[in-house]
N, C-alpha and C positions, 0 to 999 in steps of 0.2 A: 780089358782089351785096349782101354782108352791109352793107355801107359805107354805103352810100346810103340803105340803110333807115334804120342805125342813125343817119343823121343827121339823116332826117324824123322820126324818136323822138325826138331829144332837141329839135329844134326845136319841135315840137311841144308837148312839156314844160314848156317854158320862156317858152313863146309869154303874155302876159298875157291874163284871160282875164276877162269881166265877169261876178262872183259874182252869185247867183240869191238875190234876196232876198225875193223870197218866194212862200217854200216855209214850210208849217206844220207838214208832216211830216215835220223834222229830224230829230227824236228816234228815227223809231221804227226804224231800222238800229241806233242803242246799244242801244236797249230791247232788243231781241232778241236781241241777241250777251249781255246782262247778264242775261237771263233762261237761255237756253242755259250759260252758264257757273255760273252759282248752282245751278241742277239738277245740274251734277259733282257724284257723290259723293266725289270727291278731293279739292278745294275747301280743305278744312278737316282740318288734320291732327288724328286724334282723339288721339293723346298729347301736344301743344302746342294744345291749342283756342285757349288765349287768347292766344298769340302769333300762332297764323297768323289767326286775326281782325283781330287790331292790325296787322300786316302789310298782310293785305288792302285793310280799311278805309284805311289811309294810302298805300298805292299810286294807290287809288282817287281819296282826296282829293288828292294829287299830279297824278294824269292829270290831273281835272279843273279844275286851278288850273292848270296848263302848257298845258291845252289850247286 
């Protein structure tokens, strides 16, 4: 049974699909994953601050240039 399903999953998947352009409230699903994750008080290792900052910050600007 498993078969069949997993073939309408991936058909489905794969299916081209006509993006939604517009929509104004793209943003606020990151907004909130980046406000939720800034509240970690893990975040920032307090014996490297300045490297896990540089880290951070450059991950970030990476996502957002790849994304």
């Amino acid at each position: 049974m498993s078969g069949p399903v997993s073939v309408l999953v991936v058909v489905r998947q794969v299916k081209p699909q006509k993006v939604v352009s517009g929509s104004r409230r793209w943003w606020v699903v990151p907004a909130v994953l980046a406000v939720v994750a800034l509240r970690e008080p893990g975040l920032v290792d307090g014996g490297h601050r300045a490297a896990s900052v540089g880290l951070l910050a450059a991950g970030a600007l990476l996502g957002i240039g790849t994304g």
